[in-house]
KOLMARRO-655866 format. One record per residue (C-alpha): residue in one letter; x, y negated, z negated. Coordinates in steps of 0.001 Angstrom, whole numbers. Example, Ala and Ser with C-alpha at 12.3 -4.5 7.8 and 13.67 -1.06 7.14 Angstrom:
2
{'A', {12300, 4500, -7800}}
{'S', {13670, 1060, -7140}}
This chain:
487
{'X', {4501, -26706, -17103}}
{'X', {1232, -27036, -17026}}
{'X', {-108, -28726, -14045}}
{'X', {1976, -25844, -12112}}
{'X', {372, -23477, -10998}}
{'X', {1878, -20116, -12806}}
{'X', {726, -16779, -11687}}
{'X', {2307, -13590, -12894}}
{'X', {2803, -10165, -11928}}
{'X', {2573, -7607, -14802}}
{'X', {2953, -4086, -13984}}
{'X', {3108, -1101, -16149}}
{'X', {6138, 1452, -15532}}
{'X', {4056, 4750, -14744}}
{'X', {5701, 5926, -11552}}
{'X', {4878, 4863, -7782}}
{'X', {3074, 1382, -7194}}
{'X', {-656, 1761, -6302}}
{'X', {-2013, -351, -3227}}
{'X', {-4455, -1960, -5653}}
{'X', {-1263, -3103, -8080}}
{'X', {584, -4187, -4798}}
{'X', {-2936, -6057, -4226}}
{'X', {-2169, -7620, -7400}}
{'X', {941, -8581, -7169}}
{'X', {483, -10149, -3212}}
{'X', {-2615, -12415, -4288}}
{'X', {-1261, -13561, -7354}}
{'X', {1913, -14339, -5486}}
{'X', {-256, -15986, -2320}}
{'X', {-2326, -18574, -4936}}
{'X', {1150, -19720, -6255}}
{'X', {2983, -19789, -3058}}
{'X', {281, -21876, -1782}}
{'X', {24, -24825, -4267}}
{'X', {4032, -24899, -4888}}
{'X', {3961, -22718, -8283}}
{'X', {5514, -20095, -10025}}
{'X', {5539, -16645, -9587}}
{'X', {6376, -14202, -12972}}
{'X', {7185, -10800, -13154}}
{'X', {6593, -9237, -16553}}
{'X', {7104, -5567, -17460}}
{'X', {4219, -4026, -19603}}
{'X', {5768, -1472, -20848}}
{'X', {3613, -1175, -24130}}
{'X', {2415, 2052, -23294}}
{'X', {5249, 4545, -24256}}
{'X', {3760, 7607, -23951}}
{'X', {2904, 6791, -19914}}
{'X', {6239, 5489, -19064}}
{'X', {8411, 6709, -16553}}
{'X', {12185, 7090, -16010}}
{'X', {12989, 4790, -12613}}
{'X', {9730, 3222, -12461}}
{'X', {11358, -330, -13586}}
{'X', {13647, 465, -10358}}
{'X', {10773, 1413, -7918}}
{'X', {8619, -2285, -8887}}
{'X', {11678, -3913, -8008}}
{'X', {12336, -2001, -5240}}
{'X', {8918, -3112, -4006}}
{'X', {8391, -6518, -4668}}
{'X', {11734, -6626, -2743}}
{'X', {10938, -4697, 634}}
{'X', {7266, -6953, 719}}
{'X', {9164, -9946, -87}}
{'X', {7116, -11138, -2719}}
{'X', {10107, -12953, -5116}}
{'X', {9755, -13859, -8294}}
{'X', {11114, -16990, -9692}}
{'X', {11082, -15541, -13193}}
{'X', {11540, -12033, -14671}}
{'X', {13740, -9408, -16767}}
{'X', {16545, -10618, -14384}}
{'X', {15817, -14418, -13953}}
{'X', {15146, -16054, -17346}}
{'X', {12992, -19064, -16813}}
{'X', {13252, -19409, -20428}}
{'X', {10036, -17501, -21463}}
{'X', {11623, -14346, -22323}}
{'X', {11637, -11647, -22776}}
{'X', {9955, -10875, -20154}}
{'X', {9366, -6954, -21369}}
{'X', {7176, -6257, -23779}}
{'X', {8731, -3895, -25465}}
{'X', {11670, -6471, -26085}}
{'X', {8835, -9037, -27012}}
{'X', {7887, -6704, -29491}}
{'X', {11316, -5637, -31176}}
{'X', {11304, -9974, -31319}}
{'X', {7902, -9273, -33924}}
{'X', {5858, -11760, -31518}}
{'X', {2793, -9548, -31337}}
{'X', {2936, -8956, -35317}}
{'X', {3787, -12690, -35796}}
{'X', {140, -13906, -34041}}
{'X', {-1574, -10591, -35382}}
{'X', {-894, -12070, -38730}}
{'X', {-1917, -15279, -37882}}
{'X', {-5294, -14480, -36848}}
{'X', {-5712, -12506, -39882}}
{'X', {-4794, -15466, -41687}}
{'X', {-7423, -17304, -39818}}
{'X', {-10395, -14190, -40338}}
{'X', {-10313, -13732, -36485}}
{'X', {-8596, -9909, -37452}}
{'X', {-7940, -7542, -40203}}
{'X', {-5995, -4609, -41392}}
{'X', {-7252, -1269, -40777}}
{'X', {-6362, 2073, -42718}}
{'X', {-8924, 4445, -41429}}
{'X', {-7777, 7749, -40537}}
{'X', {-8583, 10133, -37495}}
{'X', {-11447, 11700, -39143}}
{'X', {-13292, 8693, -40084}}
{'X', {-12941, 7237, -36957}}
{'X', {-14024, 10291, -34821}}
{'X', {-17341, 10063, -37121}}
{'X', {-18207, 7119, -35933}}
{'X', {-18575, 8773, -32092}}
{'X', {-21950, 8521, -30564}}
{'X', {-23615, 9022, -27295}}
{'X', {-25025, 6357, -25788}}
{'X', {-26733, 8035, -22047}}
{'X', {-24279, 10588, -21149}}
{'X', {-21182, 8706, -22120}}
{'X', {-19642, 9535, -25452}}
{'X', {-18900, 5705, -27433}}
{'X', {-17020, 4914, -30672}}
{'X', {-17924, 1198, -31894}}
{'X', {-15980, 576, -34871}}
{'X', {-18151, -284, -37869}}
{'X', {-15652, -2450, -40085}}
{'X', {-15068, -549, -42656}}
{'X', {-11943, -2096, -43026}}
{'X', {-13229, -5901, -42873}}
{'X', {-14334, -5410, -46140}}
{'X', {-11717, -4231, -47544}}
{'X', {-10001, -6830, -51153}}
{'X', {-6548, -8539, -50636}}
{'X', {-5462, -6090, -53519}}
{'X', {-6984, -3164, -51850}}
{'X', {-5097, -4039, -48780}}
{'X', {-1529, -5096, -50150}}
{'X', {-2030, -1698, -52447}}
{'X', {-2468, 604, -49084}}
{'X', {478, -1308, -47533}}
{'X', {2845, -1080, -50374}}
{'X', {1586, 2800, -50463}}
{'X', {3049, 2782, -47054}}
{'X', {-876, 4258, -45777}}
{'X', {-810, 3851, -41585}}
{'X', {-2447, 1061, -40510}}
{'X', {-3724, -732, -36720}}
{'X', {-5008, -4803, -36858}}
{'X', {-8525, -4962, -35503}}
{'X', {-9980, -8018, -33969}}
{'X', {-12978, -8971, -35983}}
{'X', {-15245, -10186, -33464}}
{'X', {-19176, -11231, -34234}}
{'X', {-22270, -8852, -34830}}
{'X', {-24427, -12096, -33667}}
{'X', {-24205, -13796, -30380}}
{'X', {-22995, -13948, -27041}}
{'X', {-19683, -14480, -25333}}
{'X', {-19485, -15983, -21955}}
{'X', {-16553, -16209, -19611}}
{'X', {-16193, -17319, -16222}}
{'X', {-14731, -15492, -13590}}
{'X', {-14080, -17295, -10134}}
{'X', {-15714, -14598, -7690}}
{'X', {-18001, -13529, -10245}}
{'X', {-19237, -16395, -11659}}
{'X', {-20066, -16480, -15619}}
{'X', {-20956, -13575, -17584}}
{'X', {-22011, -13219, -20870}}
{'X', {-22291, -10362, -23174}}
{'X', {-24045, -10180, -26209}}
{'X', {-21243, -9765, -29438}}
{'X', {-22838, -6116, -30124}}
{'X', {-21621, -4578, -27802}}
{'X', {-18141, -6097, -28145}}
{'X', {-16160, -3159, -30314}}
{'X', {-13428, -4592, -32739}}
{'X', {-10456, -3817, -30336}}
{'X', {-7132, -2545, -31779}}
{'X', {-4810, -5749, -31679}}
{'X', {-1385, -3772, -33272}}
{'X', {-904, 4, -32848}}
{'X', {-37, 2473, -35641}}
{'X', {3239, 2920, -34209}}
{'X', {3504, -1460, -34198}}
{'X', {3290, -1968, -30659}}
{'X', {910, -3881, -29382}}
{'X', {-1875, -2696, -27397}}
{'X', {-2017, -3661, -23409}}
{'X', {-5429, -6396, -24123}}
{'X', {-3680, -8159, -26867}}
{'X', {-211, -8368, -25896}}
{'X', {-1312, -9860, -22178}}
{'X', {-3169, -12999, -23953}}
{'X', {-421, -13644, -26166}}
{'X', {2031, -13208, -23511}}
{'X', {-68, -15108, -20689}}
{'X', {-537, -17768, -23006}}
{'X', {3203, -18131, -23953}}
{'X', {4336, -18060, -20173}}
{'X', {2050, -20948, -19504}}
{'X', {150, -18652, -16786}}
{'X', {-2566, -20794, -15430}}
{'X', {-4020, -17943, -12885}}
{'X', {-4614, -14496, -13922}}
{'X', {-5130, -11671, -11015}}
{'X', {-6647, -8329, -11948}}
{'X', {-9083, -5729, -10477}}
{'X', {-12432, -5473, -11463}}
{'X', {-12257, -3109, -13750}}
{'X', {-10983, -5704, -16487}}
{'X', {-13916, -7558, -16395}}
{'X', {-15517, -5797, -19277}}
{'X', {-12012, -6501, -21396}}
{'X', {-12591, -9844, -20545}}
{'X', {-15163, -11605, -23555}}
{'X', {-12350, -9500, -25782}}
{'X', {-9607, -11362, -23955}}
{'X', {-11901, -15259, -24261}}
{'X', {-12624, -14654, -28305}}
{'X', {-9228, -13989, -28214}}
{'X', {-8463, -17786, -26518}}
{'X', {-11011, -18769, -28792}}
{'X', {-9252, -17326, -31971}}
{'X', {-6239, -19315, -31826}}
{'X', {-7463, -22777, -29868}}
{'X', {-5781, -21592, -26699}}
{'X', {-6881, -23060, -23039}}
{'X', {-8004, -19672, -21284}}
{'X', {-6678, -19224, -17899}}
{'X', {-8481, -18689, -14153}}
{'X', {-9320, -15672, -13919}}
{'X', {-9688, -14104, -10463}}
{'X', {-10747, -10210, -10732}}
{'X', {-10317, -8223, -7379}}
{'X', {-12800, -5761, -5621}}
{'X', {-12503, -2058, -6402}}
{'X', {-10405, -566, -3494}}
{'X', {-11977, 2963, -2134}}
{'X', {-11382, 5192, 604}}
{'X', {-13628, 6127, 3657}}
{'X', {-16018, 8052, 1795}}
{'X', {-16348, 5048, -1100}}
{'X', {-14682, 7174, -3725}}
{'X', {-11983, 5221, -5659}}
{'X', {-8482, 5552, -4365}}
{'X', {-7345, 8015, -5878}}
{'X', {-3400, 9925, -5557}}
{'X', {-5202, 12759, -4001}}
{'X', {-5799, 10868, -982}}
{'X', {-2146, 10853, 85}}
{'X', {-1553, 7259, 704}}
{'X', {-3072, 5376, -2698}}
{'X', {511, 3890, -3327}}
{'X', {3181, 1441, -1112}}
{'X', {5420, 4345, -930}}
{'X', {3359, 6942, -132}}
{'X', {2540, 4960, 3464}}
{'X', {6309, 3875, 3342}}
{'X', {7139, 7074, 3916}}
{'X', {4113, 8202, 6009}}
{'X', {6004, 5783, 8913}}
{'X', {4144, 2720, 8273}}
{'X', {6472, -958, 8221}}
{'X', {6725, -2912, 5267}}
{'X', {4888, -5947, 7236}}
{'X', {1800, -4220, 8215}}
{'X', {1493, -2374, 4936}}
{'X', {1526, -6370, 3356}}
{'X', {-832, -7840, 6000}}
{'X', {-3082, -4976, 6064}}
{'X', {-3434, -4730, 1725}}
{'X', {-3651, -9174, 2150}}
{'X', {-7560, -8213, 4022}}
{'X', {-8664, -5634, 1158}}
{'X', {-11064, -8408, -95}}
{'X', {-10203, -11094, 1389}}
{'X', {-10220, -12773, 5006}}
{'X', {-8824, -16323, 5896}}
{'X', {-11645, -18728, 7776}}
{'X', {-10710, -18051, 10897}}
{'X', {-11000, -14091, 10915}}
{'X', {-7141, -13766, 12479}}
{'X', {-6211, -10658, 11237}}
{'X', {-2453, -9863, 12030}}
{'X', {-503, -12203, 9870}}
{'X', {3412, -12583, 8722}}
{'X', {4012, -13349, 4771}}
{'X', {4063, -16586, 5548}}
{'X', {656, -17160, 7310}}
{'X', {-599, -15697, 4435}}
{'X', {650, -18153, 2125}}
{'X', {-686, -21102, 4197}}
{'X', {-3873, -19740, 5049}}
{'X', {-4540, -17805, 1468}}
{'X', {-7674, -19251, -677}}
{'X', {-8415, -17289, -3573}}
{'X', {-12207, -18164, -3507}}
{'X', {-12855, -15954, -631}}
{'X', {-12288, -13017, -2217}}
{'X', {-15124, -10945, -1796}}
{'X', {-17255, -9279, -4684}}
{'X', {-17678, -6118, -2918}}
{'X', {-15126, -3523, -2989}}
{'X', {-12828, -3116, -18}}
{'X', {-12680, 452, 1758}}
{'X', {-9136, 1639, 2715}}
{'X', {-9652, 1840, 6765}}
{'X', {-6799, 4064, 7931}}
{'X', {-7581, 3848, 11279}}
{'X', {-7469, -64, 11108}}
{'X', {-3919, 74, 8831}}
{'X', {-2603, 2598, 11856}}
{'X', {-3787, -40, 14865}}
{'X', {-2147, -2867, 12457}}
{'X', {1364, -1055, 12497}}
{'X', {797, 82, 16072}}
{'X', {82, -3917, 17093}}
{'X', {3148, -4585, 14566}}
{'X', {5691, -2201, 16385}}
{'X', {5120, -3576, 19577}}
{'X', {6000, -7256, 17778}}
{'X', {9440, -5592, 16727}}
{'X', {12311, -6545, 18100}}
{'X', {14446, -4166, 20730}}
{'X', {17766, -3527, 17602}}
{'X', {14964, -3383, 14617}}
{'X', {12341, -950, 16598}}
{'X', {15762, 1468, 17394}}
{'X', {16986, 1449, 14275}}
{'X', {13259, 2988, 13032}}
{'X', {12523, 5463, 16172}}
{'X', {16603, 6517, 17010}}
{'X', {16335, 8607, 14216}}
{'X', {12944, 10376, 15121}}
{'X', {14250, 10626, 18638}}
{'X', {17320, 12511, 17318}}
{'X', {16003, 14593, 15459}}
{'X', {14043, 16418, 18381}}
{'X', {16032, 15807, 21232}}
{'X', {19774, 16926, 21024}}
{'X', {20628, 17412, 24785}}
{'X', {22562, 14678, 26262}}
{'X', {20326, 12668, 27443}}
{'X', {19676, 8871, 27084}}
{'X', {17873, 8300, 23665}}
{'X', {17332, 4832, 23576}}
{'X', {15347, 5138, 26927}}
{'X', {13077, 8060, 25622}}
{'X', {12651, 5666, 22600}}
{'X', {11709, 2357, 24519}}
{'X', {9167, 4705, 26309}}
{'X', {7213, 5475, 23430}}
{'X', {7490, 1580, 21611}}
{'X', {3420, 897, 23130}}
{'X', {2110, 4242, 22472}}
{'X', {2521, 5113, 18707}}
{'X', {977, 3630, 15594}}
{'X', {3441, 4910, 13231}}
{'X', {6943, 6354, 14125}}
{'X', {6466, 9591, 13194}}
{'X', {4092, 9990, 16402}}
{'X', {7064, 9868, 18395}}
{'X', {8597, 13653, 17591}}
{'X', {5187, 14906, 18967}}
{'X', {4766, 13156, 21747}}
{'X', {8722, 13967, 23390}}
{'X', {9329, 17142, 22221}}
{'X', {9592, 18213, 25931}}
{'X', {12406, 16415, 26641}}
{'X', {14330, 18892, 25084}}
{'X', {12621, 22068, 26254}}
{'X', {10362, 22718, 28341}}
{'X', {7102, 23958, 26799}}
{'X', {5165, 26878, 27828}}
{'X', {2309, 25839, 29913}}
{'X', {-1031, 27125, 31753}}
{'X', {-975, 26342, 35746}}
{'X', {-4631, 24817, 35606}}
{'X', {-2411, 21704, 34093}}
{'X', {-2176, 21207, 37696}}
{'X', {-5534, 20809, 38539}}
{'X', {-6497, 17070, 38440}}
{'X', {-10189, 15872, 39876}}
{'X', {-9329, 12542, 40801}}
{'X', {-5979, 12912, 41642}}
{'X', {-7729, 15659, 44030}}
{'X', {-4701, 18129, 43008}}
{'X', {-5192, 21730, 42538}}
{'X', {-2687, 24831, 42391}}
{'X', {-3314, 25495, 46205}}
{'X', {-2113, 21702, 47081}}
{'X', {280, 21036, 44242}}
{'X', {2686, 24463, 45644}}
{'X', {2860, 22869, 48872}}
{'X', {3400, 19380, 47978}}
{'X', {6410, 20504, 45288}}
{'X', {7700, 22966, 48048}}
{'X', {7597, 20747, 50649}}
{'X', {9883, 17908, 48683}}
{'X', {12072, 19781, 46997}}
{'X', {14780, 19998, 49637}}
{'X', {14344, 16182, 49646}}
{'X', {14935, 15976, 45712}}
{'X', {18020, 18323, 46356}}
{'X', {19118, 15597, 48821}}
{'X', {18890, 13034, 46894}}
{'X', {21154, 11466, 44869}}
{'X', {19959, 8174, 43047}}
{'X', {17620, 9563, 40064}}
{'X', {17120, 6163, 38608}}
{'X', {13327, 5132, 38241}}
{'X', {13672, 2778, 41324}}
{'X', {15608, 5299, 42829}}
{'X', {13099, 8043, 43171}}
{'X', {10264, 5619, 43673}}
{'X', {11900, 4533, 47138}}
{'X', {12064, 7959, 47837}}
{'X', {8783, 9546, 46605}}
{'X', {7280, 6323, 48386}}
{'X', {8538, 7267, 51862}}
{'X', {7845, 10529, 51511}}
{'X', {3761, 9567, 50649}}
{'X', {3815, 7717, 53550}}
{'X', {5336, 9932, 55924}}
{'X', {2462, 12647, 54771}}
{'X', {-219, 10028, 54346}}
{'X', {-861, 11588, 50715}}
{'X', {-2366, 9783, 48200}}
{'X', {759, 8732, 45150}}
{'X', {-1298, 11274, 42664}}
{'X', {-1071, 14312, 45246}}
{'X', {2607, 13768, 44577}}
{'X', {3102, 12220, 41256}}
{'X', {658, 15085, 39351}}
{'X', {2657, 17851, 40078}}
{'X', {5694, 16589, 39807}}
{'X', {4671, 15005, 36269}}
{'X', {3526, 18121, 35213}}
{'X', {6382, 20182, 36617}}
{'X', {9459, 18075, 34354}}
{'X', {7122, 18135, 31529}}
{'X', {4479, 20604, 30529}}
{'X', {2284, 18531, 29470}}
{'X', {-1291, 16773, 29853}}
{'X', {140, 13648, 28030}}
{'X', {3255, 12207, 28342}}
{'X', {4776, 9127, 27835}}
{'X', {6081, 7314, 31293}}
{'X', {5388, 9542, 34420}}
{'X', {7361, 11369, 36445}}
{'X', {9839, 8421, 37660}}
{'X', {10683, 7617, 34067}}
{'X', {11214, 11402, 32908}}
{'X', {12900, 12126, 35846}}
{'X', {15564, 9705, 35634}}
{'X', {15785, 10753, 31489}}
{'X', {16279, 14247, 32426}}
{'X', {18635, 13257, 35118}}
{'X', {18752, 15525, 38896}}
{'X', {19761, 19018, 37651}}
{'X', {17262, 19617, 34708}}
{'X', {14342, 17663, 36956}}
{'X', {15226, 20047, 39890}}
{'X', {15470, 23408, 37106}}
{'X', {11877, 22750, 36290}}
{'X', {10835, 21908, 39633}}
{'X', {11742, 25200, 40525}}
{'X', {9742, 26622, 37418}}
{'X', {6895, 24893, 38331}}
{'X', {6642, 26535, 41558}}
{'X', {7482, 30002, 40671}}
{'X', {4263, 29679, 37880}}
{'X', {2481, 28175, 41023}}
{'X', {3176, 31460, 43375}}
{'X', {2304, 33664, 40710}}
{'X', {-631, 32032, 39936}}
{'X', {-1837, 31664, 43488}}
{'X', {-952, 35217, 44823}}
């Protein structure tokens, strides 16, 4: 096991899963993907009081639509289970090496109660500190098996030095070193016996045989806890590779005000599960080359951890909306329908041809949700102002466009064959026969079968959508708004 490379994936069950634990999860699945290794989930489900009905359901649900799979988990024993913590701790693991390190003088009981411990409080700056002053350490064997027998609450502290330094090395960080004083004696076991988040991730970590360990940033002052730790019970430490803070625009953290800070959130905002993966892959990192759109598996080939940047990554919406806009237009014709039908649908209920309306829209939108905007005048015409009409470089105005819609209406009437080549033919001859420039003609008629300055397709394409009698109907509109307005 251990010249694999073993990576894991250790979420906490608190409800939707942030970008920057989706972060997590994709690198730490990239650096084992890439050298052949082993990819772990593990449920850290510790904290009780934070934990969330259906929040085991939505990390699966996730790793599943990015495609990140796990070779070992809750539901695929690798034979390093459990692989939840709370089950981990019902097995009296976290006890079991709690003891032994008190065994060893690397931790100790402590019975101090609430009021004790909020004495110890101070300010440091303008941040309120407790550093535990171990009280406890001191305590006799016969004082302590006297407070456990009189059944007196209790946590396990790590006892780590007054004197010194402790150095670890992180592999975008480099080595850092903190002087033992400032180290507090962390809580190991919790009153209630469960183990708190720092301790029980060694222990497990260790016991899973994870060689890699993926975290944000904000771990790195844990981390000289986590090495005396190693140190404590003669364990090889693992790589550690701490992330970049993630912000947003205005470099504030990303918070769940911001509307898309989780994989759902942007799920549901219209964004694919591909772009959402390729676009969270370049929140740190970039491959050599600087390519930026890249499937799951160019990721894995091209995916070297120590290019991770040190400075945090800002969440560019603009650049994750171009991503999925470059990503629709990859989609294929039955996958890119099944996503914009349903928009389609749900604006435009005449009988008209759906699929068209959405193949019209496939190179214009950045998320699907764009579409219901951008057709809504395919079902009814909107209310618009005449000056639509007037177009400088088309050289259109109300005056010209009246005459140029009266003039071909009759011939519209005439004709039969509304398909897009159809009506080209015959808007063609008719240019040519009045020696008008295509816009003199295509303007107004645009702007007649759709009320609108923007439109997707001109007026050969929505034409042939709306079919001859509803194209003619606003035809006719058009140039009763035109004599009013020119009268």
């Amino acid at each position: 096991m251990a010249n694999k490379i073993r990576t894991r994936f250790a979420p906490s069950p608190t409800g939707r899963m942030h970008v920057g634990n989706l972060r997590t999860a994709l690198y730490a699945y990239l650096i084992t993907r890439h050298e052949g290794g082993d990819f772990i989930l593990r449920i850290e489900d510790t904290d009780q009081e934070r934990y969330m009905e259906g929040a085991v359901d939505i990390i699966y649900r996730t790793l599943a639509m990015t495609g990140l799979t796990h070779d070992e988990g809750p539901d695929k024993d690798g034979g390093c289970g459990p692989y939840v913590q709370s089950e981990r701790q019902k097995a009296g693991i976290y006890l079991k090496y709690a003891k032994e390190l008190i065994e060893k003088g690397e931790a100790y009981y402590c019975f101090c109660d609430k009021e004790r411990l909020e004495s110890l409080h101070q300010t440091v700056g303008d941040k309120e500190v407790a550093m535990y002053d171990k009280h406890c350490l001191h305590l006799s064997p016969e004082e302590i098996e006297a407070n456990l027998a009189a059944g007196k609450p209790w946590v396990i502290r790590q006892n780590i030095p007054n004197e010194g330094t402790t150095t670890f090395h992180d592999e975008i960080y480099g080595d850092i070193t903190v002087p033992n004083a400032e180290l507090d004696d962390m809580i190991l076991i919790k009153s209630d016996g469960y183990p708190t988040y720092n301790f029980a991730n060694v222990v497990d970590d260790h016991l899973m045989g994870i060689t890699h360990v993926v975290r944000g940033n904000e771990y790195l002052s844990s981390s000289p806890k986590y090495t005396r730790l190693y140190e404590a019970f003669g364990w090889k430490e693992p790589i550690y590779v701490h992330c970049p803070l993630i912000t947003d625009e205005n470099h504030q953290k990303l918070s769940k005000r911001s509307g898309h800070s989780s994989y759902e959130d942007l799920i549901e905002q219209g964004f694919l599960n591909e772009a959402v993966v390729n676009f969270v892959a370049l929140l740190g990192w970039s491959p050599e080359d600087n390519q930026e759109i890249m499937s799951l598996e160019e990721l894995i080939r091209k995916f070297d951890y120590h290019h991770i940047n040190k400075s945090p990554a800002v969440f560019d919406m603009t650049k994750l909306r171009w991503m999925n806009g470059e990503y629709i237009k990859a989609m294929d014709e039955e996958a890119y329908l099944e996503k914009a039908l349903p928009v389609v649908r749900s604006v435009v209920t005449r009988d008209v041809d759906v699929v068209k309306i959405a193949d019209l829209m496939k190179t214009r939108i950045e998320v699907f949700p764009e579409i219901a905007e951008a057709i809504d005048f395919f079902e009814e015409l909107p209310e618009y102002d005449v000056s639509m009409y007037t177009h400088k470089k088309m050289k259109t105005n109300t005056e010209n466009s009246l005459e140029v819609l009266n003039d071909i209406l009759p011939r519209l009437e005439a004709w039969e064959d509304y398909s897009m080549d159809g009506l080209k033919e015959m808007v063609s001859s008719y240019v040519a026969e009045k020696e008008l420039k295509n816009g003199r003609v295509l303007w107004p008629l645009r702007t007649a079968v759709s009320g609108k300055q923007m439109t997707p397709g001109g007026a050969y394409e929505i034409m042939e959508i709306l079919g001859k009698d509803e194209s003619l109907r606003r035809i006719r509109l058009g140039i009763e708004k035109l004599k009013e307005a020119t009268e």
